[in-house]
C-alpha positions as CSV (number, residue, x, y, z in Angstrom):
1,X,0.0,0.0,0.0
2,X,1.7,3.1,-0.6
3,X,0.8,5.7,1.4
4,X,0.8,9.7,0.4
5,X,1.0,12.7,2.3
6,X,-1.0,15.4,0.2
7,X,0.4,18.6,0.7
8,X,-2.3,21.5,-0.1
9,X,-5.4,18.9,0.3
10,X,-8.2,21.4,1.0
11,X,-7.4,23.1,-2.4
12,X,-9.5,22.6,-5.8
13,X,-6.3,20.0,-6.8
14,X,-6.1,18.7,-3.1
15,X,-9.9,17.0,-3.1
16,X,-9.7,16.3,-6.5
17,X,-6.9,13.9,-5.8
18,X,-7.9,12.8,-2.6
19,X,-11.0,12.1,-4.3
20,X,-9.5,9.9,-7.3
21,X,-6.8,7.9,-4.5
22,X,-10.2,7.1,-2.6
23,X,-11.1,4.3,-5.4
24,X,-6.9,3.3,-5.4
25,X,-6.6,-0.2,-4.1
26,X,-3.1,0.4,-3.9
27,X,-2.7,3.6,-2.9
28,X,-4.2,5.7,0.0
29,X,-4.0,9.1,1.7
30,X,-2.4,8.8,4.8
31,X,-2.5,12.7,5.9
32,X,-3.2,15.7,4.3
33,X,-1.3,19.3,5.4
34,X,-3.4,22.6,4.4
35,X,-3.3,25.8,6.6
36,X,-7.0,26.2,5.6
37,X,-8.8,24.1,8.1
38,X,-12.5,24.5,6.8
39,X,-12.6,21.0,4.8
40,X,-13.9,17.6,6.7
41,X,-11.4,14.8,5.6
42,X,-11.2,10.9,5.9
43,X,-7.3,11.3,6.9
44,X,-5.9,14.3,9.6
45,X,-5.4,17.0,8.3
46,X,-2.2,19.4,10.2
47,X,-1.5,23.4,9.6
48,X,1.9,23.0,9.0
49,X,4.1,20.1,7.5
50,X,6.4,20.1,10.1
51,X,3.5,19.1,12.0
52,X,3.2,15.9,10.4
53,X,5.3,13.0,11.3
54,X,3.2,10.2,10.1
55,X,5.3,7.5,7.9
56,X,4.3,8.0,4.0
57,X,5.9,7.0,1.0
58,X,5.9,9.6,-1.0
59,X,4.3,13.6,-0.9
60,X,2.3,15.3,-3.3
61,X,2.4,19.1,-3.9
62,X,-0.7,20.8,-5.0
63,X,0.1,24.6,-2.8
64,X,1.5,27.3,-3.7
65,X,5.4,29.1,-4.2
66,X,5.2,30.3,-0.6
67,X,5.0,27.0,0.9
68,X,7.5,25.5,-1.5
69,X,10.4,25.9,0.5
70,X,9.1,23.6,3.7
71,X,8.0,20.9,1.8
72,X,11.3,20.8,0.0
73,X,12.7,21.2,2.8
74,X,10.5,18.2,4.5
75,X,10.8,16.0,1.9
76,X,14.9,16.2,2.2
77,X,14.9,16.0,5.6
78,X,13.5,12.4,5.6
79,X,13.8,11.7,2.0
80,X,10.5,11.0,1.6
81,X,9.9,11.1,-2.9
82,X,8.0,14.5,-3.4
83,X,5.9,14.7,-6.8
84,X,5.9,18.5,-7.0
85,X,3.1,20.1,-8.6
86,X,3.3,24.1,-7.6
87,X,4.2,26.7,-10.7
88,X,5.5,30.1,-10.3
89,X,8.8,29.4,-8.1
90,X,11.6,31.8,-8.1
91,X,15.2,31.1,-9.3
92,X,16.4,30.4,-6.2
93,X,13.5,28.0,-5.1
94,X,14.3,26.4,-8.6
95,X,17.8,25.8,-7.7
96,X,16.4,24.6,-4.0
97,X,14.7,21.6,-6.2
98,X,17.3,20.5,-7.6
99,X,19.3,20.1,-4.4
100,X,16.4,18.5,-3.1
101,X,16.7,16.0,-5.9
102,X,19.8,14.8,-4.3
103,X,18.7,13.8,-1.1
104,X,15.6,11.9,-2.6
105,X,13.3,11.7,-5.3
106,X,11.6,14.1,-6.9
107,X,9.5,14.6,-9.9
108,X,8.7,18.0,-11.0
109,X,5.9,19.0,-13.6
110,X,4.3,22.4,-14.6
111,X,1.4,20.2,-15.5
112,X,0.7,16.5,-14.9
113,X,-1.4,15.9,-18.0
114,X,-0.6,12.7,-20.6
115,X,-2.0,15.4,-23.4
116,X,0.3,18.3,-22.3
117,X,3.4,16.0,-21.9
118,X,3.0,14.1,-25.3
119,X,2.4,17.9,-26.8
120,X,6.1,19.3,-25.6
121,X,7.6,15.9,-27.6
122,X,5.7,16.8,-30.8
123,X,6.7,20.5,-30.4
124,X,10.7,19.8,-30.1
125,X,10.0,17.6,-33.5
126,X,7.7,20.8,-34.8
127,X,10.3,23.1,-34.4
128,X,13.3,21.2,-35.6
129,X,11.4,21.3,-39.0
130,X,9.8,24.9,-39.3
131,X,11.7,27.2,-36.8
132,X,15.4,26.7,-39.6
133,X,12.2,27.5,-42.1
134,X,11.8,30.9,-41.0
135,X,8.7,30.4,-39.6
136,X,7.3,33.0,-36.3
137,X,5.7,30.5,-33.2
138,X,3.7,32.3,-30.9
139,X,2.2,30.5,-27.3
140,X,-1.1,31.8,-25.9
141,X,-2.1,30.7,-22.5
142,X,-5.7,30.9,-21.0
143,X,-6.9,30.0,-17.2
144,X,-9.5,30.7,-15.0
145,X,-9.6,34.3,-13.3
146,X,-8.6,33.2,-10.0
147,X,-5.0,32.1,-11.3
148,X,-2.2,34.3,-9.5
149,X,0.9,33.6,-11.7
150,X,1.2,34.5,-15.7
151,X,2.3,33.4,-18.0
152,X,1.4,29.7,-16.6
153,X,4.2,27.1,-16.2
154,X,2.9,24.9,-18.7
155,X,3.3,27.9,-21.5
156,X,6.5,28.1,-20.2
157,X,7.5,24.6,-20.4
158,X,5.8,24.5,-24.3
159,X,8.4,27.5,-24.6
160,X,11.3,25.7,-23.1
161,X,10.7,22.8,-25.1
162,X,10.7,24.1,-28.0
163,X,13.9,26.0,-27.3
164,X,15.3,22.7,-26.5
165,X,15.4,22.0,-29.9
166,X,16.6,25.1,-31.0
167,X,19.6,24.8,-28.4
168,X,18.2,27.6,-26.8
169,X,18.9,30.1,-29.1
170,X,15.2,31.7,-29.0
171,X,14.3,34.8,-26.7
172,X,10.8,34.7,-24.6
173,X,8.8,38.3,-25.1
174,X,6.0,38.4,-22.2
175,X,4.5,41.8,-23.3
176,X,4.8,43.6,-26.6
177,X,3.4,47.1,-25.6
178,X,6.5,47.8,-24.0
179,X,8.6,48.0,-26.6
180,X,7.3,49.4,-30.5
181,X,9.5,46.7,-32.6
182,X,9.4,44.3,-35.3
183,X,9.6,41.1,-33.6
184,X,13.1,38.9,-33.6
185,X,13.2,36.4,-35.9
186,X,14.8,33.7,-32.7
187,X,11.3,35.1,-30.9
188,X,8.8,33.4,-28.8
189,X,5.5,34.8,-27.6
190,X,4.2,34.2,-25.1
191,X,0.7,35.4,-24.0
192,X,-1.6,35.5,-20.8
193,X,-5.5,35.5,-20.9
194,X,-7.4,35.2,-17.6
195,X,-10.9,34.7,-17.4
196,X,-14.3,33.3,-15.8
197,X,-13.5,29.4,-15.1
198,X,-11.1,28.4,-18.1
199,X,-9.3,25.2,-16.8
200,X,-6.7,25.2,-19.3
201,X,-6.2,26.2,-22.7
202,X,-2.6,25.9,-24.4
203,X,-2.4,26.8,-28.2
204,X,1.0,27.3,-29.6
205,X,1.4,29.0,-33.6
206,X,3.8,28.0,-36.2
207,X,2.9,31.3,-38.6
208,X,4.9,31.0,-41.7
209,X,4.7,32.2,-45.5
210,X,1.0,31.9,-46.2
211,X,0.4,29.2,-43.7
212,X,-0.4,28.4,-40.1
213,X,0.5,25.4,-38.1
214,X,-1.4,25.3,-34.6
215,X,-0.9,22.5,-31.7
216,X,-3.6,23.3,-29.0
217,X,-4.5,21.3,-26.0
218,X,-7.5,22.1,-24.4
219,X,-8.3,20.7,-20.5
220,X,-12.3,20.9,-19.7
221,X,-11.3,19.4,-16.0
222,X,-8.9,19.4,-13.2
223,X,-9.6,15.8,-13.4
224,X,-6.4,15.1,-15.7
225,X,-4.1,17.2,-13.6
226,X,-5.3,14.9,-10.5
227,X,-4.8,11.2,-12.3
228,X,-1.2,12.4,-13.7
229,X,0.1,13.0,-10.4
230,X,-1.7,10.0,-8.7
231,X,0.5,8.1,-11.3
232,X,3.5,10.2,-10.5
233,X,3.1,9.4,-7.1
234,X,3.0,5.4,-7.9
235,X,5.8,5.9,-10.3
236,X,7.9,8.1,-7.7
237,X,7.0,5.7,-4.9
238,X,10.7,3.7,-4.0
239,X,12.4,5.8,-6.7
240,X,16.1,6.3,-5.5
241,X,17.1,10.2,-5.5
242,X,17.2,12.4,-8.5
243,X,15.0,15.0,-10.4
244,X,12.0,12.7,-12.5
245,X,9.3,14.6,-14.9
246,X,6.0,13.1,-16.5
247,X,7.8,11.8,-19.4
248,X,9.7,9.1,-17.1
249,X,6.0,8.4,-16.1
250,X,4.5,7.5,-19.4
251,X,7.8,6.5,-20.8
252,X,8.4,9.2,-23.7
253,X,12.0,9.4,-24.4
């Protein structure tokens, strides 16, 4: 039985998982940790995770940036595998995962989806072909109003990818009303829309010559987010130390 420690479980992503692990033979929610306290659960629920000392197999992290830095912190500590699910870190809280990746496992993904993750493969093979062919590519982004960081991680990761292939010779531009400019020719867009209860929407453009290429993946429920990472979470489970993403999990190479 392996047993997870859901970190954030009174969130939207928090019940949705705890919801899906509920018909897990296998798998079970041991304890949750959520500084909102408002939510009847079937597992205790503590304000802090240095609260918790109850013996888990693996943590997953549906919070936010500002509680990164405990659970990192936790999950190194005791080297407990951490599937880590929160966007919008800073550098430093970047470089802080990866040094948690060396004390134990740790798989880290701006968005847990199978559609998302087999999307950034077919972008690096996209770009390969058109980006040498001149051709502009353009990322726009929508979520739900209530979503605090923009652009989102996964636009960034679609962006990353795709510089990937370009050996990361492509500049990002967030907002073009800064500057009045043609755009660069090694140029990625990348642009925000926030509104009423959009769940996900990630369409990237490959505008060439007389032609438009467009790869969009559209989520209509938090559902997919929650069954990635209660996969991650049975991948991650027993997993010696190191730094794991969703593509390990549904074995893309």
């Amino acid at each position: 039985m392996i047993k997870i420690l859901m970190h954030g479980c009174n969130g939207r992503m928090g019940q949705m998982i705890s919801g899906l692990v509920r018909d897990e033979e296998e798998m079970m929610i041991a304890a949750g940790v959520d500084t909102y306290q408002g939510v009847s659960n079937e597992y205790p629920v503590f304000g802090s995770i240095d609260a918790c000392d109850d013996d888990v197999d693996v943590v997953i992290d549906f919070s936010n940036a500002a509680a990164a830095d405990a659970v990192m912190e936790y999950c190194a500590k005791r080297q407990i595998p951490l599937v880590f699910c929160t966007t919008g870190l800073s550098e430093e809280q970047l470089q802080k995962l990866e040094d948690t990746a060396k004390q134990t496992a740790v798989l880290k993904s701006a968005n847990m989806s199978l559609g998302i993750n087999l999307l950034l493969k077919l972008l690096k093979d996209a770009a390969k072909v058109l980006a040498p062919a001149g051709y502009d590519i353009e990322i726009v982004e929508k979520h739900h109003n209530q979503k605090l960081d923009a652009p989102s991680g996964t636009a960034l990761a679609l962006a990353d990818s795709i510089n990937e292939a370009m050996d990361g010779s492509y500049v990002y531009t967030y907002d073009r009303s800064q500057v009045r400019r043609k755009r660069e020719k090694k140029e990625i867009g990348i642009s925000a829309v926030r509104g009423g209860t959009i769940v996900g929407e990630h369409e990237v453009l490959f505008a060439g010559l007389d032609e438009v290429i467009e790869l969009k993946h559209t989520a209509y429920s938090r559902s997919v987010f929650g069954k990635g990472a209660v996969e991650a979470a049975r991948f991650l489970a027993g997993k010696p130390a190191g730094m794991y993403d969703m593509s390990d999990v549904i074995g893309l190479e």
